[in-house]
C-alpha positions in Angstrom: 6.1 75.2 23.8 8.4 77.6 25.8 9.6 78.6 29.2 7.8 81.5 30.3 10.3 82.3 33.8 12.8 80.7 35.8 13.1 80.8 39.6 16.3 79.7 41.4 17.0 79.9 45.2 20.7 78.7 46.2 21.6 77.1 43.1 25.1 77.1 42.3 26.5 80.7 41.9 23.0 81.8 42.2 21.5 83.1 45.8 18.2 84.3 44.5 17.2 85.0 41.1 13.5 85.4 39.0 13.7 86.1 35.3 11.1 85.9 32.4 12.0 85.3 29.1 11.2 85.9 25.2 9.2 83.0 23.6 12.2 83.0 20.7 15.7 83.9 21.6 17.1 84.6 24.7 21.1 85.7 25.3 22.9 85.0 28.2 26.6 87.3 27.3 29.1 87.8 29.9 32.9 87.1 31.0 33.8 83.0 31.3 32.9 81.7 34.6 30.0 84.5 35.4 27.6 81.9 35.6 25.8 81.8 32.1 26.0 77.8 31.9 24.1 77.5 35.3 21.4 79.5 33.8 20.8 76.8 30.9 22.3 73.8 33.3 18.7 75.4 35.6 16.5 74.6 32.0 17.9 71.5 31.7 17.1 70.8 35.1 13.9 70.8 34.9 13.8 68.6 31.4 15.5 65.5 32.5 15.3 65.7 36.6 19.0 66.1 36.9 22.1 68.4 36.1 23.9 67.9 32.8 27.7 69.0 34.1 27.6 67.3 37.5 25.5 64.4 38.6 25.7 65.0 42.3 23.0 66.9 43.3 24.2 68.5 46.4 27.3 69.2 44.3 24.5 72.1 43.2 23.8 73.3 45.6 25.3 76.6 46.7 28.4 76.9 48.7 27.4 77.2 52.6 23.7 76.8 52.1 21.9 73.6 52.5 19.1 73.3 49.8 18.1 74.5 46.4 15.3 75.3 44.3 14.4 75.7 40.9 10.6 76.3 39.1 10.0 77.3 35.9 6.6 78.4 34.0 6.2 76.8 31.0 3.7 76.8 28.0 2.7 73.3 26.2 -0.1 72.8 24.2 -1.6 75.8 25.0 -1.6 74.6 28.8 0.1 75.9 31.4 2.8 73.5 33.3 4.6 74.5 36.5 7.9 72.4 37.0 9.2 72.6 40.7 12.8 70.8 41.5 13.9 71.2 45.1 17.2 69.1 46.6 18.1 69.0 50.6 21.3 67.7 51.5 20.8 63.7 52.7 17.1 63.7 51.4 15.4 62.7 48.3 15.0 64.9 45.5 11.5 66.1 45.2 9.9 66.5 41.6 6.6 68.1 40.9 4.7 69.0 38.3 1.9 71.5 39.1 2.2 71.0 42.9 1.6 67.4 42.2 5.4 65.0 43.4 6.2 62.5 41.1 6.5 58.8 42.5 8.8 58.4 39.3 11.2 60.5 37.7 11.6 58.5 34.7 7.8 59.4 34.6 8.9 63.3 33.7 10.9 62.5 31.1 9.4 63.7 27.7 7.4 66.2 29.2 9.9 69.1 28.2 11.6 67.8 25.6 14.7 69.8 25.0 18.4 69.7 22.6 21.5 70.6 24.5 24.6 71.5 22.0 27.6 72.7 24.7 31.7 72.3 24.2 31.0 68.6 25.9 29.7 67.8 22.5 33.0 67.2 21.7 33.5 63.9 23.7 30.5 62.5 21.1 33.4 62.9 18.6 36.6 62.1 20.3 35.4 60.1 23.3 34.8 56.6 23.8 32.1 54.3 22.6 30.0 54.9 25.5 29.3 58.7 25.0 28.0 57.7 21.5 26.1 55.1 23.3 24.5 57.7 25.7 23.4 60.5 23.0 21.5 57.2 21.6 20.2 56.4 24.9 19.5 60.0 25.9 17.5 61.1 22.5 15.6 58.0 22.1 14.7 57.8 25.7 12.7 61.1 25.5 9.9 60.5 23.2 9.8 56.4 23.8 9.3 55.3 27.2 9.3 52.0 26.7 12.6 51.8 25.4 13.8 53.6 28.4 12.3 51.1 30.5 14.0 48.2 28.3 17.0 50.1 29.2 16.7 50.0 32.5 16.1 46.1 32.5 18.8 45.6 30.2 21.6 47.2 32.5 20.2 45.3 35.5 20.4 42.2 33.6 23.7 42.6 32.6 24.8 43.5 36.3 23.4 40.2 37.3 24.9 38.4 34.6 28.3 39.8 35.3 28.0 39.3 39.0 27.1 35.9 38.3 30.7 35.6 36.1 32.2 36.9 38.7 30.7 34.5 41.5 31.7 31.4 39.1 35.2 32.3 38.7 35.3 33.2 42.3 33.9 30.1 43.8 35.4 27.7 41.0 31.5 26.9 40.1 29.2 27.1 37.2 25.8 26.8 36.0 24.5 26.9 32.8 20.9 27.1 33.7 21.1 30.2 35.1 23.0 31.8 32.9 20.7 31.1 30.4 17.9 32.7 32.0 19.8 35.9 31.9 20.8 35.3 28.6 16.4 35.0 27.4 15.9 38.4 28.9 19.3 40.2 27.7 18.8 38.6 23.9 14.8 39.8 24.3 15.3 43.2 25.5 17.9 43.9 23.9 16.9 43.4 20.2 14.3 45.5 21.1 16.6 48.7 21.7 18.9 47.5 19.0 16.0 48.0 16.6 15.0 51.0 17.5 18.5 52.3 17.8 18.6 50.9 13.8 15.1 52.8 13.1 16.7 56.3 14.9 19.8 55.8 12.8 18.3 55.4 9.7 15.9 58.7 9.9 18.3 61.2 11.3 20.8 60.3 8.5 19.2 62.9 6.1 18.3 65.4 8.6 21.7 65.3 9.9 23.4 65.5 6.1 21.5 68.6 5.7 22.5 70.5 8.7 26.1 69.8 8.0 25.9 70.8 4.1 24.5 74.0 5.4 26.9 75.0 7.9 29.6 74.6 6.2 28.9 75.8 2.7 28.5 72.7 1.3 32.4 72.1 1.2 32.2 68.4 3.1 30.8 65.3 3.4 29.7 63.3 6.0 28.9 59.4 7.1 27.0 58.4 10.0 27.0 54.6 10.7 25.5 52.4 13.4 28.1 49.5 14.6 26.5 47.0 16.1 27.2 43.1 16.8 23.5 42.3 16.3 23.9 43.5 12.5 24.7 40.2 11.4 24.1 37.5 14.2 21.0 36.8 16.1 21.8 38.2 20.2 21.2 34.8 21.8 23.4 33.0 19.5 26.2 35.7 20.6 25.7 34.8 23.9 26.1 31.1 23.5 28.9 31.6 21.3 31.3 34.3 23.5 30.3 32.5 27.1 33.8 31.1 27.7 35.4 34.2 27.0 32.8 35.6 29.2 33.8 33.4 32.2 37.2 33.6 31.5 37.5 37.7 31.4 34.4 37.3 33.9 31.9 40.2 32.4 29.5 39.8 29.2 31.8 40.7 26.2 28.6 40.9 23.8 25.6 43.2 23.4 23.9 46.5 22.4 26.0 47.8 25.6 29.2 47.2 23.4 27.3 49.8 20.0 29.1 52.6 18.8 28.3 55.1 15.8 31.1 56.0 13.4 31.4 59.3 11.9 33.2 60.1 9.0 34.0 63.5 7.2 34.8 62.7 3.0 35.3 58.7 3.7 37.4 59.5 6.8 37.0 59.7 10.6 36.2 62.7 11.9 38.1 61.9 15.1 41.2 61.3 13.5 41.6 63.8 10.4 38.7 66.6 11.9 39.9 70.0 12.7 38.5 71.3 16.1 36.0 73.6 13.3 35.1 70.3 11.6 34.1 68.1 14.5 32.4 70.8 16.2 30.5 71.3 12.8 29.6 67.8 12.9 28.3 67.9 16.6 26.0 71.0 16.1 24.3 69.4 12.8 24.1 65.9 15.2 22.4 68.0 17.5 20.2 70.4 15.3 19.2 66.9 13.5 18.1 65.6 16.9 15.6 68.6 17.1 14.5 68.1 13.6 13.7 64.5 14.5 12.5 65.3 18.2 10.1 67.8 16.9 8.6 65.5 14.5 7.6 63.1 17.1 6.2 65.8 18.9 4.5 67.7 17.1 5.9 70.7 18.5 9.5 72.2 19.1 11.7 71.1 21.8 13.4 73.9 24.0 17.4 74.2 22.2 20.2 75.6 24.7 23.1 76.9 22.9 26.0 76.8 25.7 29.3 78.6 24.0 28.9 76.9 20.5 30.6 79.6 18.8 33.9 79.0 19.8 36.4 78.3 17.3 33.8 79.1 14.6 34.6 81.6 12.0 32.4 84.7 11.5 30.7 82.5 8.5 30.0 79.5 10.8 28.7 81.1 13.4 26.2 83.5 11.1 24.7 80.2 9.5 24.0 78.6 12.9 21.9 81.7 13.9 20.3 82.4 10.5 19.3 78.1 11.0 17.8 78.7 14.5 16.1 82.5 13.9 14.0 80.4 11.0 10.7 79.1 12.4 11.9 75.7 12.0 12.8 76.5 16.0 11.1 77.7 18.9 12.8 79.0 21.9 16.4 79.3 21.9 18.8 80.1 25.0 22.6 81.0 23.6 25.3 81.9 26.0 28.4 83.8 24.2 31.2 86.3 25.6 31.0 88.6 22.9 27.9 90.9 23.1 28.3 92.9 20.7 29.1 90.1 18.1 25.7 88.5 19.4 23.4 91.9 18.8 25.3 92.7 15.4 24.5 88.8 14.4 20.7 88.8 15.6 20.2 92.9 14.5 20.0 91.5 11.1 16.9 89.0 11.7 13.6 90.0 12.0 13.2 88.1 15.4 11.8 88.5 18.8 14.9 88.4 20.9 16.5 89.3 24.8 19.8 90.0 25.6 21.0 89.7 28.9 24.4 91.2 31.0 25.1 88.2 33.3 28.2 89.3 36.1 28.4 86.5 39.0 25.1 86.0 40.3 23.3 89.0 38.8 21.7 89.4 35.4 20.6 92.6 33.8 18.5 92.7 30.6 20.3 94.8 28.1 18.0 97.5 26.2 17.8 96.9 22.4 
């Protein structure tokens, strides 16, 4: 699977812009702020029917103008896919997939699957529980769509729980039998996801060992472990047993919404005794053992956008990553960097299909090799 072209029209710093690309690697090098992270932010687009750095969608469109567009050409199972995203200021996004709208987007999701490793990797490592909780969500969500749609039910049950707390405490009521009815479906879908969170866990463990050992020499080791309530008590039982601290605080204090993962570096946590080289050596091997266990499921390769990665790496570092991703283990590849000649000195010594593009504001100029 990879993405043949990209068209954009009016998004962000981008006016008008067509641009093919090599089915391996492709280089986006330039000054910070050009616009090289709205090129991949445009692929990621069209994976998961929304931007990855900001959420409002007329926050993408360009300055002054009052729409944008983005299509892309891809190649999946030896079939070709056209991908079409269009937003107008106060309407609906539209979504289509070969001309055809989606009545869904959750519906598009899988399609394209793709691995995003950018410096907001490091709020997996030093944020709170609920970015761990969405790199679960987010990976999981591509290649199982039930569990995305037990998702779904789950947070909407847990709003009307809550709101139900809320309504007791406010009107000095209370009643137990509805409560409970929110309590069968919470308990129901979520041991479902918990499950499945366990399963997730419990495969990308050794995948994710692996990348790390490599990266770094072999120098470190590293834990990854699940923390979850539902370990050792069955859900329902939870939910009997915190409901009059739930009324009293007024929101549900137990449940898969409350999982984190804990990472550790040599017995230790990595958000504590890390360097800045160690914990974002521990987010690219996260993210590199999501691909591994995405492409698996597949039975292709996902789409990998490298956004800036090599920051704070030393020469070593950085050389490891690109001799993992130039391996055939990976398909196409998108890397941003500022430093172009430490990019074509890096990939010169690979025997691998590559482009390098000049990227200055909203133009882009392919570099000759």
């Amino acid at each position: 699977m990879y993405l043949k072209d990209l068209s954009l029209i009016n998004f962000k710093n981008y006016e008008q812009l067509e641009i093919e690309f090599s089915q391996k690697i492709n280089c986006f090098v330039g000054d910070n702020g050009v616009g090289k992270t709205n090129l991949l932010d445009a692929v990621y687009y069209l994976s998961f029917c929304k931007s990855r750095f900001n959420l409002i969608d007329s926050q993408n469109i360009k300055h002054s103008e009052n729409f944008f567009v983005i299509q892309g050409n891809y190649k999946i199972s030896d079939e070709n896919e056209s991908i079409y995203c269009g937003i107008k200021r106060n309407k609906k996004k539209q979504f289509k997939r070969n001309k055809k709208e989606y009545t869904k987007l959750s519906d598009h999701i899988g399609l394209i699957p793709l691995v995003l490793i950018s410096p907001y990797d490091s709020n997996l490592i030093i944020g709170g529980s609920e970015e761990r909780r969405k790199f679960l969500n987010g990976v999981i969500s591509q290649f199982d769509k039930q569990y995305l749609v037990d998702l779904i039910k789950y947070n909407r049950a847990l709003s009307q729980r809550n709101s139900l707390l809320k309504n007791f405490a406010k009107t000095n009521t209370f009643n137990l039998e509805t409560i409970e009815i929110w309590d069968e479906q919470l308990s129901k879908l979520g041991t479902s996801i918990y499950e499945k969170r366990v399963k997730f866990i419990n495969e990308l463990l050794p995948v994710f060992q692996k990348y790390y050992e490599f990266i770094s020499d072999g120098n470190e080791k590293v834990k990854l472990l699940y923390n979850s309530q539902l370990h050792d008590f069955d859900f329902q039982e939870l939910l009997k047993d915190s409901l009059e601290r739930d009324r009293i605080l007024q929101y549900t204090t137990t449940g898969v919404h409350k999982d984190d993962l804990i990472f550790k570096l040599d017995d230790f946590l990595i958000k504590k005794n890390g360097s800045q080289g160690q914990q974002k050596t521990f987010s690219v091997a996260l993210k590199l053992s999501q691909f591994d266990y995405m492409k698996n499921i597949y039975g292709y390769k996902p789409i990998l956008l490298l956004d800036d990665v090599f920051d704070k790496f030393d020469l070593f570092r950085v050389t490891q990553i690109i001799k993992l991703v130039a391996d055939n283990n990976f398909g196409q590849i998108f890397i941003t960097d500022t430093n172009k000649d430490r990019m074509k000195n890096i990939l010169s010594e690979f025997s691998i299909e590559y482009k390098l593009f000049n990227v200055n504001n909203d133009t882009i100029e392919s570099v000759r090799l």
